[in-house]
C-alpha positions in Angstrom: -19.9 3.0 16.8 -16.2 3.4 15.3 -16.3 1.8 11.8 -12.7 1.2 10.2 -12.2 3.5 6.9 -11.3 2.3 3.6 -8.3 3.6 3.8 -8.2 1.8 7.3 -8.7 -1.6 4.7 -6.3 -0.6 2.1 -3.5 0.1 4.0 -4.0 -3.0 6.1 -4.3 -5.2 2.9 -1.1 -3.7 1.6 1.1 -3.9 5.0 0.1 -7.9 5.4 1.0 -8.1 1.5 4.3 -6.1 2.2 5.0 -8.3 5.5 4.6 -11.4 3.8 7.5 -10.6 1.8 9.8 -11.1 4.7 8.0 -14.0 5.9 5.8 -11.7 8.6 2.6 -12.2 9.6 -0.2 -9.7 10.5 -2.2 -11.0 13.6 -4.3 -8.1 14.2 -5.0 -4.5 12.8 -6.8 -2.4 15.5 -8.9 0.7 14.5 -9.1 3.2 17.4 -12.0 6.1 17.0 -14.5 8.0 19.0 -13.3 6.2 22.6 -14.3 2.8 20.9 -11.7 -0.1 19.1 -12.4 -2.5 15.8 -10.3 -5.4 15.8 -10.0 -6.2 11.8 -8.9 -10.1 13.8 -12.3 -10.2 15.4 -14.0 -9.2 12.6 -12.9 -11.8 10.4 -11.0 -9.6 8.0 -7.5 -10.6 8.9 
């Protein structure tokens, strides 16, 4: 099962902070590993 990295969690913590700047909003971040997708949306994280 494809698990998102940290990195995968920083990065996406830092772009929605970035975004938000210019009034942007992050609907979904979608992780794509080993033939499999994690939507950080379905997840709750986002």
């Amino acid at each position: 099962m494809a698990e998102p990295s940290l990195a995968d969690k920083q990065i996406t913590t830092k772009l929605i902070k970035a975004l938000a700047l210019i009034d942007v909003r992050v609907l979904d971040h979608v992780v794509v590993g080993c033939g499999e997708t994690v939507s950080f949306a379905e997840r709750g994280w986002i």
